[in-house]
C-alpha positions in Angstrom: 0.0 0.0 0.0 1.4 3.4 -0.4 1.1 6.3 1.5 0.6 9.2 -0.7 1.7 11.5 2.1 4.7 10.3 1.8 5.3 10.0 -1.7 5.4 14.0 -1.7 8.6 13.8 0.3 10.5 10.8 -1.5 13.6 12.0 -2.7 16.6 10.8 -5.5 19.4 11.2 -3.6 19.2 10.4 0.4 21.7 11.0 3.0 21.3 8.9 6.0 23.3 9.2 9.1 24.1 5.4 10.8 23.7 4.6 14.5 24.4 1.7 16.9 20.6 0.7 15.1 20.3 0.6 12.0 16.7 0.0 11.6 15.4 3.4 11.2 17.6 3.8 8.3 16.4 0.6 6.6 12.6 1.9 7.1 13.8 5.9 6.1 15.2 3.9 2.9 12.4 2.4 1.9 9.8 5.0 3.0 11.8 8.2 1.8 13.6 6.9 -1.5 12.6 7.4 -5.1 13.0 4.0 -7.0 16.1 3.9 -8.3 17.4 6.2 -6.4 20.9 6.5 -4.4 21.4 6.5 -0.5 24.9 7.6 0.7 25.2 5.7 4.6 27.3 8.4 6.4 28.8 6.6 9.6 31.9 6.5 11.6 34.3 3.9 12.6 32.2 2.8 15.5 29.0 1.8 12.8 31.2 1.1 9.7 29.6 -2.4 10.1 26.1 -1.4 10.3 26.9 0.8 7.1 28.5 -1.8 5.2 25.5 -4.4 6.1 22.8 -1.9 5.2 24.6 -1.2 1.4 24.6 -4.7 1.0 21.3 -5.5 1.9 19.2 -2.4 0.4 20.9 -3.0 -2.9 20.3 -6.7 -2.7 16.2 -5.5 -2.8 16.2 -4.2 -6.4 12.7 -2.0 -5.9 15.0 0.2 -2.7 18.0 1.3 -4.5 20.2 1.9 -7.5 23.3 2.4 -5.6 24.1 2.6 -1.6 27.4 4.8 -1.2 29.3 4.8 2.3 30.6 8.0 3.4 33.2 7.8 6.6 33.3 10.3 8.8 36.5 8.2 10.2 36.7 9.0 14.2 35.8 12.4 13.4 31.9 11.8 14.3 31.5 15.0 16.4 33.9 17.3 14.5 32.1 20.1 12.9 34.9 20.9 10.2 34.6 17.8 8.9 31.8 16.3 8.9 30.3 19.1 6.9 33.5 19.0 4.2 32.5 15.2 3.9 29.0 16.0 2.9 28.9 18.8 1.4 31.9 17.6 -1.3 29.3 15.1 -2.3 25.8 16.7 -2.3 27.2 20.0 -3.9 28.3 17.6 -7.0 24.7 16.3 -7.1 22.4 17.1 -10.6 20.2 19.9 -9.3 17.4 18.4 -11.6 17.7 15.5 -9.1 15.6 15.9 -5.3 18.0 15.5 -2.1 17.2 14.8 1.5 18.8 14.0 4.7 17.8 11.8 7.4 18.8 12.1 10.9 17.1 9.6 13.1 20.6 7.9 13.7 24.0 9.0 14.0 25.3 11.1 17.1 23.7 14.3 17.9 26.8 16.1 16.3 26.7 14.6 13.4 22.5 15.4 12.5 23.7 19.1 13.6 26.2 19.6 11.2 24.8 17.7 8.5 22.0 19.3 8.6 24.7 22.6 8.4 26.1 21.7 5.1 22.7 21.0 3.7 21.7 24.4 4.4 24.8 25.6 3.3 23.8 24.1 -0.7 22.6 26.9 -3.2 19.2 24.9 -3.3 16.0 25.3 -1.2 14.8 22.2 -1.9 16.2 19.5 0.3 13.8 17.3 2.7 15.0 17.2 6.2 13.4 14.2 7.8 13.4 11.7 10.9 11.7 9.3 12.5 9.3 9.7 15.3 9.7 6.2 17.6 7.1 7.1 19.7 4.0 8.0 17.5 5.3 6.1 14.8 5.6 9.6 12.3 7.9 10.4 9.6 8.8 14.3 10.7 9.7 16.7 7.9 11.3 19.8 9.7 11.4 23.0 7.7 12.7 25.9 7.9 9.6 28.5 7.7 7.2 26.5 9.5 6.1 23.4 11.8 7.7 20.3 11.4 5.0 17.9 9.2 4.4 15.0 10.9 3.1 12.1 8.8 1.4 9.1 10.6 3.3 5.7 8.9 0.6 2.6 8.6 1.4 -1.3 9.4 0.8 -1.4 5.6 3.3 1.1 4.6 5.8 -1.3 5.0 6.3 -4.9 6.3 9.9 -5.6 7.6 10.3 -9.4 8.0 11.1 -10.7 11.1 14.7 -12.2 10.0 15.4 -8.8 8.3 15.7 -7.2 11.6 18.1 -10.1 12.9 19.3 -9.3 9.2 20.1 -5.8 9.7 22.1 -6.4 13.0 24.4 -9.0 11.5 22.8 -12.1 13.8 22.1 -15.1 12.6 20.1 -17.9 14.0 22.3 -20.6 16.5 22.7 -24.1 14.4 20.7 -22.7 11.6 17.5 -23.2 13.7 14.9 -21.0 12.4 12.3 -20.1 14.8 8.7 -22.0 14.5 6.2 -19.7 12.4 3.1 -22.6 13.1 2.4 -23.4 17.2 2.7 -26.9 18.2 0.3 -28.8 19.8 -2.1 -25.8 20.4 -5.1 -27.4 22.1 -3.0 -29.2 24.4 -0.9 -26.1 25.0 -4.5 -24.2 25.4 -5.8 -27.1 27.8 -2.2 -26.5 29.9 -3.0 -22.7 29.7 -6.4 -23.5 31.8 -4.5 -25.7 33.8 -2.0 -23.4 34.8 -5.2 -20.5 35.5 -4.6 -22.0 39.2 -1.9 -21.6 41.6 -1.6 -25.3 42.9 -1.7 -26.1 39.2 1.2 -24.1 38.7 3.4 -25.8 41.4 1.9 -29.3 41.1 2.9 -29.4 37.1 6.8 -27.5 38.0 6.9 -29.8 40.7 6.7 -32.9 38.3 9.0 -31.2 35.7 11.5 -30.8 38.3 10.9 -34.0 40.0 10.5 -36.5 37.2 11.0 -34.7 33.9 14.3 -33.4 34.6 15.4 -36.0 36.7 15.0 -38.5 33.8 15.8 -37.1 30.6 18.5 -34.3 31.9 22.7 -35.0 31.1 24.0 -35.7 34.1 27.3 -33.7 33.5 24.9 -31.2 32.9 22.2 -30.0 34.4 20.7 -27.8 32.3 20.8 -29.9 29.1 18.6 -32.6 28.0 20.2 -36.0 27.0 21.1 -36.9 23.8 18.3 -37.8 21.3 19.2 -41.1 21.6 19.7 -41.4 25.2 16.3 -39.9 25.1 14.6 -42.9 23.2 16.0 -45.0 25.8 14.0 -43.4 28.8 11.4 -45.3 30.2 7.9 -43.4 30.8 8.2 -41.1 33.1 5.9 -42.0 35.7 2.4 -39.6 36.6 1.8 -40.7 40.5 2.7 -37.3 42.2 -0.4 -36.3 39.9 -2.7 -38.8 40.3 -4.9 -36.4 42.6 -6.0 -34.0 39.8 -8.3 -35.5 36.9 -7.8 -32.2 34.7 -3.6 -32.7 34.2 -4.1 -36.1 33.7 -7.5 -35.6 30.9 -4.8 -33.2 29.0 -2.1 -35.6 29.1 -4.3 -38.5 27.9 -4.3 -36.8 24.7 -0.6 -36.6 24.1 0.5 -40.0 25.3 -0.2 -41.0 28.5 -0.5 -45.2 29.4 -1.6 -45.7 32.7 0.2 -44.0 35.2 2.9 -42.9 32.7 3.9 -40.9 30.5 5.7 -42.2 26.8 7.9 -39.6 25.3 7.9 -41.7 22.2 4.0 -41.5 21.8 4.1 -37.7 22.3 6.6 -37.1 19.7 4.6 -39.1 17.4 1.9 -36.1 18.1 3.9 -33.8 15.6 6.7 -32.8 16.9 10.2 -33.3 15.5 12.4 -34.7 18.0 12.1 -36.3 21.8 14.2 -33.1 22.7 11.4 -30.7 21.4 9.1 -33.1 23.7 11.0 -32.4 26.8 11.5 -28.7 26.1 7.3 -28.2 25.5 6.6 -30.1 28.7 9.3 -28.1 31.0 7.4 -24.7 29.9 7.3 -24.1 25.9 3.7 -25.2 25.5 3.7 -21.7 26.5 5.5 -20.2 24.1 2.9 -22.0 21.7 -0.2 -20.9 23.4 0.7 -17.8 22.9 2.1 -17.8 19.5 -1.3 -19.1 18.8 -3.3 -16.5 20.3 -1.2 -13.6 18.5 -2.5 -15.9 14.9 -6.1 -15.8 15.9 -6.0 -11.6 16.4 -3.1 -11.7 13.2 -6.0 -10.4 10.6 -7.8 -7.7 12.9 -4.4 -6.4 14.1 -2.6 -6.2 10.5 0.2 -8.3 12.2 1.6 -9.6 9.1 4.1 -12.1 10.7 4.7 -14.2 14.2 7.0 -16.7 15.6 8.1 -18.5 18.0 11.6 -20.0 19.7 14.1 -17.6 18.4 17.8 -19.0 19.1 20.6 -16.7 18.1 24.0 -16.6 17.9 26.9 -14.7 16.6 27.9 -15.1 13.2 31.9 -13.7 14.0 32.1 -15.8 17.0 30.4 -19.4 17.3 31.1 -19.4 21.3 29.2 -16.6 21.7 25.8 -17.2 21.9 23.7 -13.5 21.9 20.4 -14.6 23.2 17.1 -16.3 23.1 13.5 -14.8 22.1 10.5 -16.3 22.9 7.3 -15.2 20.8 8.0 -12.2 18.6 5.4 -10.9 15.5 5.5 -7.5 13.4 3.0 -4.8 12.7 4.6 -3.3 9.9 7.9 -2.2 10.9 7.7 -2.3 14.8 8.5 -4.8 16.5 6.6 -6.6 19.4 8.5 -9.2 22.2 6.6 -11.5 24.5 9.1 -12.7 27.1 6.8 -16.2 29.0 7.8 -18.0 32.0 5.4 -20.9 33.8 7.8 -19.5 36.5 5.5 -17.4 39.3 8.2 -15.9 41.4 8.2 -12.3 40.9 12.0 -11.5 41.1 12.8 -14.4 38.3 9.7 -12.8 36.0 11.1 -9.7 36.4 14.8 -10.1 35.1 12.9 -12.1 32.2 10.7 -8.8 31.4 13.2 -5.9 31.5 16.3 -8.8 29.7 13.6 -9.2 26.8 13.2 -5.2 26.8 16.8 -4.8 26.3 17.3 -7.0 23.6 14.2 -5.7 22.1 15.4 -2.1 22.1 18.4 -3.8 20.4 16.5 -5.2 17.9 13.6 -2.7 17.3 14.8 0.3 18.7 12.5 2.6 20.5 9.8 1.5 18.4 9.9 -2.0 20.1 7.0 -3.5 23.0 7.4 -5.8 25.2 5.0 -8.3 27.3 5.9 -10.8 29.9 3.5 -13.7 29.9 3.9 -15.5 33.2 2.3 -17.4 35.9 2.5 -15.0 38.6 -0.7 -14.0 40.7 -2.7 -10.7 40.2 -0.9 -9.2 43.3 2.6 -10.5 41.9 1.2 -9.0 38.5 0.5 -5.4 39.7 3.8 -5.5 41.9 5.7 -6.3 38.8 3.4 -3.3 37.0 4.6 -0.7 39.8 8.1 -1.5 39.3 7.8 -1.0 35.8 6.0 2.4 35.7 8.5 3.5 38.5 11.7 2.5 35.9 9.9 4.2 32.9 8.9 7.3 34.8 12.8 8.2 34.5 12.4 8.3 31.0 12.0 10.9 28.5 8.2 11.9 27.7 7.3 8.6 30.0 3.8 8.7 31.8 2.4 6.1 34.6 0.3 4.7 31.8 3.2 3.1 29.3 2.5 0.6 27.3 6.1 0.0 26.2 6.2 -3.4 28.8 3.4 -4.8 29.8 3.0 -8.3 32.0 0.0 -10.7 32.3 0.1 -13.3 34.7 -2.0 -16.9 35.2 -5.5 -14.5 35.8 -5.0 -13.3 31.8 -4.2 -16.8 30.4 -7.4 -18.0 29.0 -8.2 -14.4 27.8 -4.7 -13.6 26.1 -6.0 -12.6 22.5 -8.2 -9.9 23.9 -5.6 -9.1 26.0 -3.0 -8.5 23.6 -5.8 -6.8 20.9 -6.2 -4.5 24.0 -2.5 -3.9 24.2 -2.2 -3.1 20.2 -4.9 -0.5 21.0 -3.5 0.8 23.5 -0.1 1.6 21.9 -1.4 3.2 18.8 -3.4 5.2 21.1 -0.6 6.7 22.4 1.0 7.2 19.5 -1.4 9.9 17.9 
C-alpha cells in the first residue's frame, strides 16, 4: 500500500546518518527513496559495520535502490569541520534536476547538527529534512519556515520481515534453527493454559517437571541440558503418581500420550513434533511459548500483524562461542517490532529479570519503536507489583507517563483471555502514539 503522504517527500538522492541501530535507516530507505534512487550511509568507525550491512542489503532488494554509497566520517563523528566537508563535497556535486534529502534519526547528535549545516549551506531550497518519530510512529519533515509535518506511517506502509531485523544487526540464528512460524500442539498447550489459571496447578505441574521430567531425561554432567536424542529414546515413561490427585492434568495428558500412570515420550513425539528433545522442552514450559504464538495468529488479521514466531535461538555469526540470546514469541506490525518474554515460573524477582532482559534486547533489535509483554504465571498481586516497578523505571524516561505501554506483564489471571488481551494492548499503543 502506499502512503501518498509520503510520496510528496521521497527523494533521489538520500543522505542517512548510521547509529548503533540501524533500523530506522532501513525503514527511512524504503519510505523516503525514489526508486532507483541513491542512498549515501554516512557513519563513523564505530557503525562502519552497520553501514556496510545496510549497502549490502538495500541493494540486494532491487525495488529500494540503484546504488548505496558509504561516506566515513572516520573518528571524526562530532567534528564540525569535517563532517560538513564530507558532505557537502558530495551533495554540492549532485544534478540539481535530481531531489536530495537527509535523514537524521541515527548517527550522534553532532553529526545530525552539522549535516544538517552543510545541507543548508547548498545553493538549493529544496532539500527534505526528515526523521523518525519512535514514539508516534511519524515520519517528521522539519522546515525551515514552518512546523515540522508530521506524517502518521501505517502497518501497511511497510512490512519488515522478522529475519530482516536479525538481518540488519548482522545475527544469525544458532545451528541454523529457524524459529517456528506454526504453534505446536495448540489445544493441548491451550488445555495447559487453563490448567495453569490455578496456583496449585502451577506448582503441582513444576513440581513434576523438576521431580521427574528433569530427573529423567537431563545430562548428568549437565544440568541444564537434556540428554542426547538417543539417550532420550531410551527413557522409560516417566511416571504420573505425584499427579494422580488432579483429573484435569491427567485428561490433558491423555491426549498426548499418557499409558496408565505414565507418560511415553515416544508417543508424544509421534503427536507432531520433531524430536524427543522438542518433547522435553514443550513439557518443561514451551507449551507456553505456543499458546501464545497461537493467540497472537487468531488476532493476526484484525491487528494487521503480518508475521509471528516463535523460539528464536541466536547466535553470533563472528564468533560461534558466543551465543547473543534467546526470544521467545515475537510478531510484526509493519515495521515495529513486538516481544513476549513467557515464564510458567511465578516468582516475581525471576519474571522480572525475564521482562526488563527481553526489553533490552528488544530495544536492540527494534529500537524505540519495540514492546514488550511478559507472559507469566504470577498472581494478580505478583502481577500489579511487577506493574509498579515498571511504571516506576519508565517514569525516568523521556516523555514517560504512569500509563506506558512499552512493557506490559499478564500473569496466570490473563491466560485464557490472552488474545483480547493482547488486541487491548495493540490498541492501547497506537493510542498513544497519535
Amino acid at each position: 500500500m502506499t502512503n501518498t503522504e509520503l510520496d510528496k517527500y521521497k527523494v533521489d538522492h538520500l543522505f542517512l546518518l548510521i547509529g548503533e541501530n540501524p533500523l530506522p535507516n532501513y525503514v527511512a530507505a524504503h519510505l523516503l527513496l525514489n526508486k532507483g534512487g541513491t542512498l549515501y550511509l554516512v557513519h563513523t568507525t564505530g557503525t562502519s559495520g552497520q553501514a556496510n550491512r545496510l549497502k549490502n542489503i538495500l541493494q540486494s532488494e532491487v525495488s529500494v535502490c540503484k546504488t548505496a554509497e558509504p561516506i566515513s566520517l572516520g573518528e571524526y563523528d562530532s567534528d564540525a569541520f569535517h563532517i560538513q566537508d564530507e558532505i557537502r563535497k558530495v551533495a554540492k556535486n549532485l544534478p540539481k534536476s535530481d531531489s536530495l534529502g537527509l535523514h537524521y534519526t541515527g548517527g550522534t547528535k553532532a553529526m545530525s547538527t552539522h549535516a544538517y549545516r552543510a545541507m543548508l549551506s547548498l545553493d538549493r531550497s529544496d532539500v527534505v529534512f526528515s526523521y523518525l518519530d519512535p514514539r508516534r510512529l511519524e515520519v517528521c519533515i522539519d522546515r525551515e519556515d514552518g512546523d515540522r509535518i508530521r506524517i502518521k506511517t501505517k502497518p501497511d506502509d511497510l512490512q519488515v520481515k522478522l529475519v530482516k531485523i536479525f538481518q540488519i544487526h548482522g545475527w544469525a540464528w544458532k545451528d541454523k534453527s529457524e524459529p517456528i512460524y506454526e504453534a505446536e500442539m495448540s489445544t493441548a498447550a491451550k488445555a495447559f493454559a487453563g490448567f495453569h489459571a490455578d496456583g496449585n496447578s502451577v506448582k503441582l505441574w513444576r513440581d513434576w517437571c523438576n521431580d521427574v521430567l528433569r530427573q529423567k531425561t537431563r545430562d548428568p554432567k549437565d544440568k541444564n541440558k537434556w540428554l542426547k536424542e538417543a539417550e532420550l529414546a531410551n527413557v522409560s515413561e516417566l511416571s504420573l503418581a505425584t499427579l494422580k490427585d488432579s483429573q484435569q492434568i491427567n485428561d490433558i495428558l491423555a491426549n498426548l500420550g499418557k499409558e496408565g500412570e505414565s507418560l511415553s515420550l515416544s508417543i508424544v513425539r509421534d503427536k507432531g513434533f520433531k524430536s524427543l528433545r522438542s518433547v522435553c522442552n514443550w513439557l518443561d514450559g514451551e507449551w507456553l511459548e505456543h499458546y501464545v504464538l497461537q493467540q497472537v495468529k487468531e488476532i493476526s488479521d484484525s491487528k494487521l500483524i503480518h508475521e509471528s514466531a516463535t523460539s528464536f535461538w541466536i547466535k553470533d555469526p563472528t564468533n560461534s562461542k558466543n551465543d547473543k540470546f534467546q526470544f521467545d514469541v515475537a510478531f510484526m506490525r509493519g515495521y515495529q517490532l513486538f516481544a513476549i518474554s513467557c515464564t510458567t515460573i511465578d516468582r516475581k524477582f525471576d519474571c522480572k529479570s525475564k521482562l526488563f532482559e527481553a526489553y533490552i534486547r528488544a530495544q536492540q533489535l527494534g529500537g524505540a519503536e519495540a514492546r514488550v509483554a511478559l507472559v507469566c504465571c504470577v498472581d494478580s498481586k505478583g502481577v500489579n507489583a511487577l506493574r509498579t516497578e515498571i511504571v516506576n523505571v519508565l517514569r525516568s524516561e523521556p516523555e514517560s507517563t504512569v500509563k506506558n505501554t512499552k512493557l506490559i506483564v499478564w500473569g496466570r489471571d490473563d491466560l485464557i483471555d490472552l488474545p483480547q488481551k493482547i488486541s487491548t494492548w495493540i490498541d492501547e499503543n497506537e493510542r498513544d502514539e497519535k
